[in-house]
C-alpha positions in Angstrom: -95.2 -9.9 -5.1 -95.6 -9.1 -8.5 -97.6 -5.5 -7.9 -94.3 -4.6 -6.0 -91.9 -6.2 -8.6 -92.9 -5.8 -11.9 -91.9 -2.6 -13.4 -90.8 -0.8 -10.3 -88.0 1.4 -11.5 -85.9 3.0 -8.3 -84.7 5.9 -9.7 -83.0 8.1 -6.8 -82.3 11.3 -8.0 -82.6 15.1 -6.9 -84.6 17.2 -8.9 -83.5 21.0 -9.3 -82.5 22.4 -13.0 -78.6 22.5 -13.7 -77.6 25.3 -15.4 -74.6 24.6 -16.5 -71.5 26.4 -17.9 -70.8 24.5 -21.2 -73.5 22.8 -23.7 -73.0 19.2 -23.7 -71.4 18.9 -26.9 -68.2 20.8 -25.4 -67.4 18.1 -23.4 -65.6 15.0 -24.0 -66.8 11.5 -24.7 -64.4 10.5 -22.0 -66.4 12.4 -19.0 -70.1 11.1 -21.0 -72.0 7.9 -19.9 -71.8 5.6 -22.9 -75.3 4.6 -23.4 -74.8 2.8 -25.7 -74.3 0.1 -24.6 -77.7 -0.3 -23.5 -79.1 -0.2 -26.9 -76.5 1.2 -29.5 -79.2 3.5 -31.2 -82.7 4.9 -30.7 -83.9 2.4 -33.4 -83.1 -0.3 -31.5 -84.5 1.1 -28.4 -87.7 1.6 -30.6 -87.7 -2.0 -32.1 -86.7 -3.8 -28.3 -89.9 -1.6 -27.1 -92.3 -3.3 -30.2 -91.3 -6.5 -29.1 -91.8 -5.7 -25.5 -95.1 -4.6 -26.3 -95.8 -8.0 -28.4 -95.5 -10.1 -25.0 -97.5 -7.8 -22.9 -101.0 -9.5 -23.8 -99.8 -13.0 -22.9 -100.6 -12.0 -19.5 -104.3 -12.4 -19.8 -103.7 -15.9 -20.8 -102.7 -17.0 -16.9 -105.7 -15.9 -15.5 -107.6 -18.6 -13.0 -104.4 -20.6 -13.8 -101.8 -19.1 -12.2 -101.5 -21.6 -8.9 -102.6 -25.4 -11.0 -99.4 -26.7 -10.9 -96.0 -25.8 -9.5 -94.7 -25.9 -13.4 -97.5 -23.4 -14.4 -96.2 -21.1 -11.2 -92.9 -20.7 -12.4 -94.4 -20.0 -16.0 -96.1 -17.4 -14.8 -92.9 -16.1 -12.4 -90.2 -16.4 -15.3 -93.0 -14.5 -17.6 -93.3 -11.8 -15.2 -89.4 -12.1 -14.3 -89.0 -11.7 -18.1 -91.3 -8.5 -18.6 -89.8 -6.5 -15.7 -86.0 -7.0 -17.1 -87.0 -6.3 -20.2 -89.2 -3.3 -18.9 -86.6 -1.9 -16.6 -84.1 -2.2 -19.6 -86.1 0.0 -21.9 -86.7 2.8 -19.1 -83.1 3.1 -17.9 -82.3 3.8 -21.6 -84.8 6.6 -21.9 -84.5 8.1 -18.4 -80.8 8.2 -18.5 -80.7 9.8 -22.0 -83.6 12.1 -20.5 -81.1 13.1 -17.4 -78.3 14.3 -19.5 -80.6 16.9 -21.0 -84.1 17.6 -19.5 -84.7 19.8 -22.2 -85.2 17.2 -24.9 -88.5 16.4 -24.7 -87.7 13.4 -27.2 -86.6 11.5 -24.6 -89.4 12.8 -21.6 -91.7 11.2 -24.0 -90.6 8.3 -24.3 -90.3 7.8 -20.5 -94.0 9.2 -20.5 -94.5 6.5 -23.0 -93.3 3.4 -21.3 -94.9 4.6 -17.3 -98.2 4.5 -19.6 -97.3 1.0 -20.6 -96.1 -0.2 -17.9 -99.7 1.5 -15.6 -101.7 -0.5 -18.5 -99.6 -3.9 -18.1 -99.7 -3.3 -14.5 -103.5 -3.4 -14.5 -103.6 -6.1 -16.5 -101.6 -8.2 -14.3 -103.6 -7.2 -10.9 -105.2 -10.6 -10.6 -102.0 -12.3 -10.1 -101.4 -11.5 -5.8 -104.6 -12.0 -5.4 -104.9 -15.2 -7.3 -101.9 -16.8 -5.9 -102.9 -16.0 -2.1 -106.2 -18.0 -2.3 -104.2 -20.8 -2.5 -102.7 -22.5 0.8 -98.6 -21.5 2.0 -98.6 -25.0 2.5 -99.1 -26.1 -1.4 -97.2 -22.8 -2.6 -94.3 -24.5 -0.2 -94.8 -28.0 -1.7 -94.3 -26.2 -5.5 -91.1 -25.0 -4.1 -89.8 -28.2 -2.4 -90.3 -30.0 -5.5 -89.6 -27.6 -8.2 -85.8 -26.5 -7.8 -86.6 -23.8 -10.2 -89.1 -21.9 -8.0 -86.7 -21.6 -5.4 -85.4 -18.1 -6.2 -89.2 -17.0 -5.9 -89.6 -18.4 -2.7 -87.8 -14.8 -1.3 -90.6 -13.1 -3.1 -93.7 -15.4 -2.4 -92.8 -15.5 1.3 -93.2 -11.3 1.3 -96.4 -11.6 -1.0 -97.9 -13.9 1.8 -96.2 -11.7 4.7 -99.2 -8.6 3.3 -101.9 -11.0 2.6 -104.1 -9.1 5.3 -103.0 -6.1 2.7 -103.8 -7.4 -0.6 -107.4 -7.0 -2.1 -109.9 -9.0 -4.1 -109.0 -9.1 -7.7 -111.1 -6.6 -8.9 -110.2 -4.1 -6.1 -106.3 -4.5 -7.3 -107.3 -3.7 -10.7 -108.9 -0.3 -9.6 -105.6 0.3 -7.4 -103.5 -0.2 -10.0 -106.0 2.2 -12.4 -105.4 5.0 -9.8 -101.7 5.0 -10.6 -102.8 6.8 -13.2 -103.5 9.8 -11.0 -101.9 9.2 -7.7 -98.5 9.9 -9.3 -99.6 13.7 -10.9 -98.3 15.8 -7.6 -94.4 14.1 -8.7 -94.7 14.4 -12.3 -96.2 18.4 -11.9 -93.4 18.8 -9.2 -90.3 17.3 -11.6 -91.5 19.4 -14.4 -92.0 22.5 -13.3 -88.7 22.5 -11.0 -86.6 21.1 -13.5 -87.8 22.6 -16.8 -90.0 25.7 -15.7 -89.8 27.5 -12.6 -87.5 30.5 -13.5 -84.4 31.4 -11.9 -83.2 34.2 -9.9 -79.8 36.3 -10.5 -77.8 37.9 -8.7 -74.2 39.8 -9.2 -71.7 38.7 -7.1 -68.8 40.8 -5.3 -66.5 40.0 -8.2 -69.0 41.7 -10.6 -70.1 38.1 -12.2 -73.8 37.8 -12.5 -74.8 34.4 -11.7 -78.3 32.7 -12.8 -79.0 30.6 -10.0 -79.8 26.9 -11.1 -78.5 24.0 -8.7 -75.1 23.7 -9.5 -74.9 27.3 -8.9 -76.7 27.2 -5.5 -74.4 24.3 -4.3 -71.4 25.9 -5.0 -71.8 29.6 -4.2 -73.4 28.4 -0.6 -69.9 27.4 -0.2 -68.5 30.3 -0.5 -65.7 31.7 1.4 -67.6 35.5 1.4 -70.5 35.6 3.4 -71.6 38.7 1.8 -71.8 36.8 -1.3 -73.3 33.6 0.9 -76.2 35.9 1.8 -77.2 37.1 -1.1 -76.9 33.9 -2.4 -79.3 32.3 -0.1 -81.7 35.4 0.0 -82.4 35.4 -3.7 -82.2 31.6 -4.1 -84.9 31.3 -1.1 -86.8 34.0 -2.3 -87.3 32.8 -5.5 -89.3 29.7 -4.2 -90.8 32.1 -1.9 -92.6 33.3 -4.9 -94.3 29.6 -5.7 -94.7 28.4 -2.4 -99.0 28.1 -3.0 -98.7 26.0 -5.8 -95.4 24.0 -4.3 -97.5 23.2 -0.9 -100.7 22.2 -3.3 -98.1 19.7 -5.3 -96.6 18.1 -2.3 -100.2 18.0 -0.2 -101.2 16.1 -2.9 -98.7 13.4 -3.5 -99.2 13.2 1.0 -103.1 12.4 0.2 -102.2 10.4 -2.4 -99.6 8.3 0.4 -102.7 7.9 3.0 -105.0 7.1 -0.1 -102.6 4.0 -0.8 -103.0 2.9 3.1 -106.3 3.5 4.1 -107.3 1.3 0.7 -104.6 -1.6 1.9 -106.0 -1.3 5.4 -102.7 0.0 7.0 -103.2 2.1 10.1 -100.8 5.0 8.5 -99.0 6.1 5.8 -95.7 5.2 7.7 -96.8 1.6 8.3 -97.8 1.5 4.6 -94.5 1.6 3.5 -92.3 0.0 5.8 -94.0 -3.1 6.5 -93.8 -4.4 3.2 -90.3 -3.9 3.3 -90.2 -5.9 6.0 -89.0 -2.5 8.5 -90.2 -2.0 12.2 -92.0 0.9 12.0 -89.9 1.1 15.4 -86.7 1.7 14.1 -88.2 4.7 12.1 -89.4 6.4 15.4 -86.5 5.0 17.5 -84.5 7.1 14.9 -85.9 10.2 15.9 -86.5 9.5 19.5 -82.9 9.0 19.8 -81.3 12.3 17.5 -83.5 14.5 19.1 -82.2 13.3 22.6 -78.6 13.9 20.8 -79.1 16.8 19.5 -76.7 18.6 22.4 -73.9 16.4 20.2 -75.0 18.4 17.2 -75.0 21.7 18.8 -71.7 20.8 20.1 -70.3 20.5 15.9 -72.1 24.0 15.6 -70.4 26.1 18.3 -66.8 24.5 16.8 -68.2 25.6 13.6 -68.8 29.1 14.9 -65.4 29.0 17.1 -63.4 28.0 14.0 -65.2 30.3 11.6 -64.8 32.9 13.6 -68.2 34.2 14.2 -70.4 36.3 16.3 -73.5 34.4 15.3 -73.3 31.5 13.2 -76.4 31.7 10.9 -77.4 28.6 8.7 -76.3 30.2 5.4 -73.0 29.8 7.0 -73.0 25.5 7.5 -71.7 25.0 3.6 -68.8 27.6 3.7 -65.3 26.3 4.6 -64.9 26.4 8.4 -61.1 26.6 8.4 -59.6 30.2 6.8 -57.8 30.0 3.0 -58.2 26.1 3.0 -60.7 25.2 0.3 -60.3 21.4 -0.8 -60.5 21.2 -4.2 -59.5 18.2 -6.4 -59.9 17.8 -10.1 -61.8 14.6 -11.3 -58.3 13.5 -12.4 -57.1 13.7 -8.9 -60.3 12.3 -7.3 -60.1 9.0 -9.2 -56.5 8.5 -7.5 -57.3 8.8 -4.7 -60.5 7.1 -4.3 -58.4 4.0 -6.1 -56.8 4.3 -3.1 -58.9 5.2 -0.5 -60.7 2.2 -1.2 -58.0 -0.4 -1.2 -59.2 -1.7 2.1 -61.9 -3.7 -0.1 -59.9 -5.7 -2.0 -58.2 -6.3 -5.5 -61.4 -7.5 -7.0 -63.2 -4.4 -5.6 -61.0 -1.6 -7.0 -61.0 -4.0 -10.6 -64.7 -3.1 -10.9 -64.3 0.6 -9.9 -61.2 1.4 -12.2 -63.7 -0.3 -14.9 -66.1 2.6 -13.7 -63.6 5.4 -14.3 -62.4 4.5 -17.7 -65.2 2.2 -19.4 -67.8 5.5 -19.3 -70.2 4.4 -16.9 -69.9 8.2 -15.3 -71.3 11.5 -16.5 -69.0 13.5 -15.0 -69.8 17.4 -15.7 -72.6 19.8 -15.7 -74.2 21.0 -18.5 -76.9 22.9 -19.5 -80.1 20.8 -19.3 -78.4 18.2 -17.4 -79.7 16.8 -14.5 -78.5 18.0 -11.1 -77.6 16.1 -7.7 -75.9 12.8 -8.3 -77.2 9.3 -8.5 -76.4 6.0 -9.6 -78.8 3.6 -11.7 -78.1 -0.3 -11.6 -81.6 -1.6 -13.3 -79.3 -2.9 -16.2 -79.2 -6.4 -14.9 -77.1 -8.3 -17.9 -74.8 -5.1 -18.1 -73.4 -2.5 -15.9 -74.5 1.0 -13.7 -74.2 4.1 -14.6 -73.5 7.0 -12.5 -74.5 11.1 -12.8 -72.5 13.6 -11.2 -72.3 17.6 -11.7 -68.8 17.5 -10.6 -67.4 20.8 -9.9 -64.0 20.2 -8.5 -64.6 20.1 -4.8 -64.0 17.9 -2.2 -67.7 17.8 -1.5 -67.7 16.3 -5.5 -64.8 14.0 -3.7 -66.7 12.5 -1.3 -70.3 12.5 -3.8 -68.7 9.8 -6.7 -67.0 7.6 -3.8 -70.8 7.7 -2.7 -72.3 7.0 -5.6 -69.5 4.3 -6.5 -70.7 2.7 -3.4 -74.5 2.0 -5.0 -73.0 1.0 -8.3 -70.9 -1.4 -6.2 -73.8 -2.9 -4.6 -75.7 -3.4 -7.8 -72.7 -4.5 -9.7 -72.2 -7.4 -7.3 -75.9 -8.2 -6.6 -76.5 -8.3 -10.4 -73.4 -10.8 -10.8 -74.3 -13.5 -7.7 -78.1 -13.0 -7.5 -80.9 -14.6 -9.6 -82.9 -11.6 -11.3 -85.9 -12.8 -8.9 -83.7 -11.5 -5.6 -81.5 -8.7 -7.5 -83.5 -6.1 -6.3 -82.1 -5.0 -3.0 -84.3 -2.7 -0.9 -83.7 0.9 -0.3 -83.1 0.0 3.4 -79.6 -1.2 3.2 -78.6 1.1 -0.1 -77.0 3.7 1.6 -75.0 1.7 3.8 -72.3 1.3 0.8 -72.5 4.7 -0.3 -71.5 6.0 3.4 -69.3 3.1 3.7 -67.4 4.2 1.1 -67.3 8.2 2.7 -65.8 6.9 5.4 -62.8 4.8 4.2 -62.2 8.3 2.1 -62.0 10.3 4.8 -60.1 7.5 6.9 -57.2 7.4 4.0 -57.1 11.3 3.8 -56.9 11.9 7.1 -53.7 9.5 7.6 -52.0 10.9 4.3 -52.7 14.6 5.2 -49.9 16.3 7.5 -50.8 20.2 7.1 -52.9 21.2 10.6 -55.3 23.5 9.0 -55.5 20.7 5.9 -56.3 18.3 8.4 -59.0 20.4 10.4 -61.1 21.4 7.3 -60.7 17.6 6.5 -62.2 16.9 9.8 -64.9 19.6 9.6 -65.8 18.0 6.8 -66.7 14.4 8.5 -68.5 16.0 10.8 -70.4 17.8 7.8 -71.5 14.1 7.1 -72.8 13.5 10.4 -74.4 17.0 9.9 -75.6 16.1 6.5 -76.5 12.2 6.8 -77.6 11.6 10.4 -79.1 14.8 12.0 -80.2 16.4 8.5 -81.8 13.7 7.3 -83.4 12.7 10.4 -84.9 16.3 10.6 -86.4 15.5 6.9 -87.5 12.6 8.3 -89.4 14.0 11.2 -90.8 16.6 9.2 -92.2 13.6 6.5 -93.8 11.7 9.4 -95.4 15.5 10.8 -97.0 16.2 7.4 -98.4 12.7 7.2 -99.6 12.6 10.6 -100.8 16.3 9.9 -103.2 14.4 6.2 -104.4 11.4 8.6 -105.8 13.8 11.5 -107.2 16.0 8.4 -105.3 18.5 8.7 -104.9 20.2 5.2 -101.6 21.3 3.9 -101.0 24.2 2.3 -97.5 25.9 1.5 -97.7 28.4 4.5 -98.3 25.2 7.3 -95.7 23.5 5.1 -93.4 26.7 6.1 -94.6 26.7 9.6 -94.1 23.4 10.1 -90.7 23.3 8.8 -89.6 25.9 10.3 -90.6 24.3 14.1 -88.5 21.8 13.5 -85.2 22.8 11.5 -85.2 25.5 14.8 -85.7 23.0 16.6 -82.2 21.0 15.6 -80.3 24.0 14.8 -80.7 25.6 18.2 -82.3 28.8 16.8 -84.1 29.5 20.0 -80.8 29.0 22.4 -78.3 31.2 20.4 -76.6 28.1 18.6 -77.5 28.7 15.0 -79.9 31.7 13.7 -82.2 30.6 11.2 -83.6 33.1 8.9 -87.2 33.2 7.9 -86.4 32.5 4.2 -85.2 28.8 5.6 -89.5 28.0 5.8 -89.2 27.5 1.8 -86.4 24.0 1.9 -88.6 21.7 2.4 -89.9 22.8 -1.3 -85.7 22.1 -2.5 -86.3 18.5 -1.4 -87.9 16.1 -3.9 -87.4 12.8 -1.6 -90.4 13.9 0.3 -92.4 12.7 -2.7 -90.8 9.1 -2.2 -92.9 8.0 0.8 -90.6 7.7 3.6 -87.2 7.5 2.0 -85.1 10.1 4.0 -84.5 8.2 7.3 -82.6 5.3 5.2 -79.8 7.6 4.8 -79.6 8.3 8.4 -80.1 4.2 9.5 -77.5 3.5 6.9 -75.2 6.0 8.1 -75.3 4.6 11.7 -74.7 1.1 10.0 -71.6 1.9 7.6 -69.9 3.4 10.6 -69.3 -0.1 12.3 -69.4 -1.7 9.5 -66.5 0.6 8.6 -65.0 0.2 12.1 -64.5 -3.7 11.4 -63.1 -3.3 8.4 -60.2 -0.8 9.0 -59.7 -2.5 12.4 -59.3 -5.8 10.4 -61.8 -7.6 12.4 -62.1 -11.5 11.8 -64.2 -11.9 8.6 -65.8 -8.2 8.4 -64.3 -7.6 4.7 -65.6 -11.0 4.2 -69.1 -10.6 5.5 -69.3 -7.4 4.1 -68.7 -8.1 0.0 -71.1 -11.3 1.2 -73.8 -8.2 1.6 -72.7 -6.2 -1.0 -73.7 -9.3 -3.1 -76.7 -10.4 -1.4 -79.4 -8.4 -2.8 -83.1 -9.4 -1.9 -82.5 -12.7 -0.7 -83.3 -12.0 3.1 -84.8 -9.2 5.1 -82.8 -5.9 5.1 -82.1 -6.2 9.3 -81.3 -9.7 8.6 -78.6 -9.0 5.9 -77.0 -6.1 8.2 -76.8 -8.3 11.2 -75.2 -10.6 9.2 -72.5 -8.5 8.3 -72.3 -7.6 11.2 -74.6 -4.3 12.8 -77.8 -4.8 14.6 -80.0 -1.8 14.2 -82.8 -3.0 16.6 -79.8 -2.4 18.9 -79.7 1.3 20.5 -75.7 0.7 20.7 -75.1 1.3 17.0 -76.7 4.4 17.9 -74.5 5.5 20.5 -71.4 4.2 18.6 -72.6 6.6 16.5 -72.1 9.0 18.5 -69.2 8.3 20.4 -67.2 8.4 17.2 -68.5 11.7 16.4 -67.3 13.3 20.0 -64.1 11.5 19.3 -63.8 13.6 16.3 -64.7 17.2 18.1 -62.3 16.1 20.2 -59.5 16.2 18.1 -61.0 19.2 16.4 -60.6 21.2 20.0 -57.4 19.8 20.5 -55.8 21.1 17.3 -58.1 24.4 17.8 -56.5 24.5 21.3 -52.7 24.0 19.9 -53.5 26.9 17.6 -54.9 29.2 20.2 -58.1 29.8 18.2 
C-alpha cells in the first residue's frame, strides 16, 4: 500500500512543444491559472519544502514496529498519509509552474529536485509492505474493528494484502525502489528532448504564412479546410520525426524493458498483468476490448465512407480525418462563448454541479491560451487535496477546444468532489474510472448542441463531430492500445525494439483499423512515425481506459438525459467516491457493468444510430 501511495503523482499530460503565438506576459491574468494559491511565492514553496524534508527521517524510526499495536498502525498510516499530501502539494506547485513555460529550467529543477526526494524517501520507506504483510489479515482486521480511526485504511490494506504473492522481502523492495532511479530515464529523455529540443519543421502555407510547426500548430493546420495545405502539413510534420525515429524507438524500447523489468521482479506473468491487477482490473476486460473493436471495426469503416461521401472525395487519405467534413462550416467558439454554453450544456447535473464549474471559469483555476514554452495538450491536475484543480488548455477557438475544457472540467469535477467527501486515505481515484467524467461530460455537450442547433449543414458537422469521438476515444485509442500490448508482448518473447519495428509494427495495425488494404482510408508511409507523437505509451497501459470509459459514460449519459430513477443520483455518488471500492464496483454502482459485453454493443448501436441520421440528412440533401 504505501509503495503505490506515497508520492505517486498522476500527472496526465501530452508531451509535444507549444509554440505559441504570444509570450506569456501578453496575456491576461484572467485566462492564467492562479498558483498562488498553492503557495503565494517561491519562498514559501522553498520553506514548506525544508520542513517537508525535516519529517522525512522519522520514517526510520517505525521500522520492526510498524504492526505492534493497532494505535502504532495508524501512526505509521497518518505519518505516511501526512508525507504524501504534503509531497504531492509541493510537486503540483513546481510542475504546474514548470507547464506554463517548459523553458524555465528554474522550475524543471525543482521538479527534478523533489522526484529525487521523493526516490530517496521512497527507499527509505520500503520496509513498510513488507513489514505489515508478515503479520496475519486476521490481526490487521481486529486493528480495524477496534480502532475507528484505521477504518479509512482498511480500502488500502485490503489491496496491499490483495498483491502479497507480489510484494518482496524487505531488502528486495529497497533495491526495487533504488532502481527507480533508472527505470524512469527512457520518460525523462523522451519529455525533454520532445518538449524542449527536438527542432521543428516549417513550412509556407498557400496564404504565404510560414508556419514553425510545434503542437498547437500541427493540431490546428491538420484541420484545415485545404488539403493542399493538410498535406504539406502532415508531410513535413511526419517527416521531421522521421529524422529521429533511432533514437525515439531506443527511448521508448527502453521504458517497454523497464515495464517487463517491474513484472518479472514482482513475479507477474506480463507486463499487462503487472499493471492491472493491482488496480484491481481483469486483464480480461483489456483483451475483451480489443477482441470486440476489432470485430466492429466494419462500424468504423462505415463513419469513414460518410466521411469520404460528405467530404467529397475520391480517396479519403488519413491526413483528411481532422478537416471539417461538411463544406464552409467550421465551428468555432471563442472561450467567452464556450463557457456559456458548457454552463449550459451541463445543467442536467445539477445546481450544485454548475456552482463548482462557474467557480472554475472565473476563480483562475484554467490556463486558457497558448504560449510560447507552454505546455501543449490539455490536462487537469487535482493532487491539491485541501484546495482546488487546476486545468491547462491551448485553446484555440475551435469547437474541438469546445469539447477539450468540458473534458477536462469533467476530471476537475471528479477530484473536486472526491477531495470534499473522501478521507485523504481513499481520495485517490484510479485511472480506470477517470475518463468516464471527462466523456460524460462530451456527451451532454453535444446532446445540448444538437437540440439548440437548427441549420442542416450546422447540424451535420455537429454530428460528424460525435462520431469524431467515437473515432478518437473508442477505436483510436483501442488501436493505441493494441499496439502497447504488441510491443510488450514483442520485449517478453525477446524481441528487440528498435524505431524501424516500432514503424512496422504500427503501421500493421493503424491499416489494419483504417481499411488501407480494402480502399476505405489510404494511409501514407509517413503515418509509421505516430506512435513516436504519443507520450501515453510510456504510462504502462493507460490508453485503453479512455476507450472503457468511453463505453461507460455513454450509458451512464443515457440514464441521465433519459431521467432514469436515481442515475443523476448514483452518478455524483461516483463522482464523489474516489478509492473507496474497486473501479468495476463503483461503475456498476452507478449503474454500467463492463464485464458485460452489452455496454459494448450499446456502444455501438448508438453510434449506427448516429450515421443514420447523418445518411438521412446526406440523403435529403442529395449529396
Amino acid at each position: 500500500m504505501i509503495r503505490n501511495k506515497v508520492l505517486t503523482i498522476i500527472l496526465v499530460f501530452t508531451s509535444v512543444l507549444c509554440f505559441g503565438q504570444k509570450e506569456r506576459t501578453e496575456i491576461e491574468d484572467k485566462y492564467k491559472w492562479n498558483l498562488t494559491d498553492i503557495y503565494p511565492s517561491n519562498e514559501s514553496w522553498e520553506q514548506a519544502k525544508v520542513e517537508f524534508i525535516s519529517k522525512l527521517d522519522i520514517v526510520k524510526d517505525f521500522k520492526g514496529t510498524v504492526t505492534e499495536s493497532a494505535n502504532q498502525l495508524l501512526k505509521v498510516l497518518e505519518y505516511f498519509s501526512g508525507i504524501d499530501k504534503e509531497g504531492r502539494k509541493l510537486y503540483v506547485y513546481a510542475s504546474l509552474n514548470s507547464a506554463s513555460d517548459t523553458r524555465d529550467m528554474k522550475y524543471a529543477g525543482m521538479v527534478k529536485e523533489l522526484q529525487q526526494i521523493f526516490n530517496n524517501f521512497m527507499t527509505d520507506a520500503s520496509y513498510v509492505d513488507p513489514e505489515i504483510l508478515e503479520s496475519k489479515w486476521e490481526l490487521i482486521q481486529d486493528y480495524i474493528n477496534n480502532e475507528p480511526k484505521l477504518k479509512p485504511y482498511e480500502k488500502g490494506l485490503i489491496d496491499l494484502f490483495r498483491k502479497k504473492e507480489h510484494t518482496l522481502s524487505n531488502q528486495e523492495e529497497r533495491i526495487i525502489a533504488l532502481s527507480k532511479m533508472i527505470t524512469g530515464n527512457s520518460y525523462s529523455i523522451y519529455y525533454t528532448f520532445s518538449n524542449a529540443e527536438m527542432p521543428s519543421s516549417k513550412v509556407t502555407l498557400s496564404n504565404g504564412k510560414e508556419i514553425e510547426l510545434g503542437y498547437a500548430e500541427y493540431s490546428k493546420y491538420r484541420a484545415s479546410a485545404n488539403r493542399s495545405d493538410r498535406e504539406l502539413v502532415f508531410e513535413s510534420f511526419w517527416g521531421n520525426y522521421q529524422k529521429y525515429q533511432a533514437s525515439l524507438g531506443e527511448m521508448l524500447y527502453g521504458n517497454v524493458k523497464a515495464d517487463w523489468y517491474q513484472a518479472k521482479v514482482r513475479n507477474y506473468e506480463s507486463s499487462l498483468e503487472a499493471s492491472l491487477f493491482p488496480k484491481s482490473i481483469p486483464a480480461d476486460v483489456y483483451h475483451a476490448l480489443i477482441e470486440n473493436v476489432n470485430k466492429n471495426l466494419p462500424a468504423f469503416h462505415r463513419y469513414l465512407k460518410i466521411k469520404k461521401r460528405m467530404m467529397g472525395l475520391d480517396t479519403l487519405k488519413y491526413l483528411d480525418l481532422y478537416a471539417p467534413a461538411v463544406k464552409g462550416v467550421d465551428l468555432e467558439y471563442t472561450y467567452e462563448e464556450a463557457k456559456e454554453i458548457i454552463l449550459k450544456a451541463l445543467d442536467p447535473l445539477g445546481e450544485d454541479y454548475i456552482k463548482i464549474v462557474d467557480k472554475a471559469f472565473n476563480e483562475r483555476w484554467i490556463d486558457v491560451y497558448p504560449s510560447k514554452g507552454k505546455r501543449s495538450g490539455a490536462f487537469s491536475n487535482g493532487a491539491f487535496y485541501d484546495g482546488h484543480p487546476y486545468i491547462l488548455l491551448n485553446y484555440n477557438d475551435m469547437y474541438e477546444d469546445v469539447s477539450t475544457t468540458v473534458h477536462e472540467l469533467g476530471h476537475t469535477m471528479q477530484s473536486y468532489l472526491t477531495n470534499k467527501n473522501q478521507p485523504y486515505p481513499t481520495s485517490k481515484y484510479k485511472i480506470f474510472v477517470a475518463e468516464v467524467a471527462s466523456t460524460l461530460n462530451e456527451v451532454l455537450l453535444f446532446n445540448y448542441l444538437k437540440e439548440t442547433i437548427t441549420d442542416e449543414d450546422i447540424k451535420l458537422s455537429l454530428l460528424m463531430n460525435r462520431l469524431d469521438e467515437f473515432k478518437g476515444s473508442l477505436f483510436r485509442q483501442t488501436q493505441f492500445a493494441e499496439f502497447e500490448l504488441r510491443i510488450h508482448e514483442a520485449v517478453e518473447q525477446g524481441i528487440p525494439l528498435t524505431g524501424e519495428k516500432l514503424s512496422e509494427m504500427y503501421t500493421e495495425i493503424v491499416n489494419k483499423f483504417y481499411g488501407h488494404e480494402l480502399g476505405v482510408c489510404k494511409v501514407d508511409d509517413y503515418i509509421n512515425m505516430e506512435w513516436a507523437f504519443i507520450p501515453h505509451f510510456y504510462y504502462n497501459f493507460y490508453v485503453y481506459q479512455y476507450s472503457t470509459s468511453f463505453i461507460a459514460s455513454n450509458t451512464l449519459a443515457a440514464g441521465i438525459m433519459n431521467q432514469k430513477e436515481n442515475a443523476l443520483e448514483n452518478y455524483l455518488s461516483f463522482l464523489s467516491a474516489g478509492d473507496s471500492d474497486d473501479p468495476i464496483e463503483l461503475l456498476k454502482s452507478a449503474g454500467v457493468n463492463l464485464t458485460d459485453p452489452e455496454a459494448f454493443s450499446a456502444a455501438i448501436k448508438l453510434m449506427n444510430s448516429i450515421m443514420d441520421e447523418i445518411e438521412a440528412l446526406l440523403d435529403s440533401k442529395g449529396i
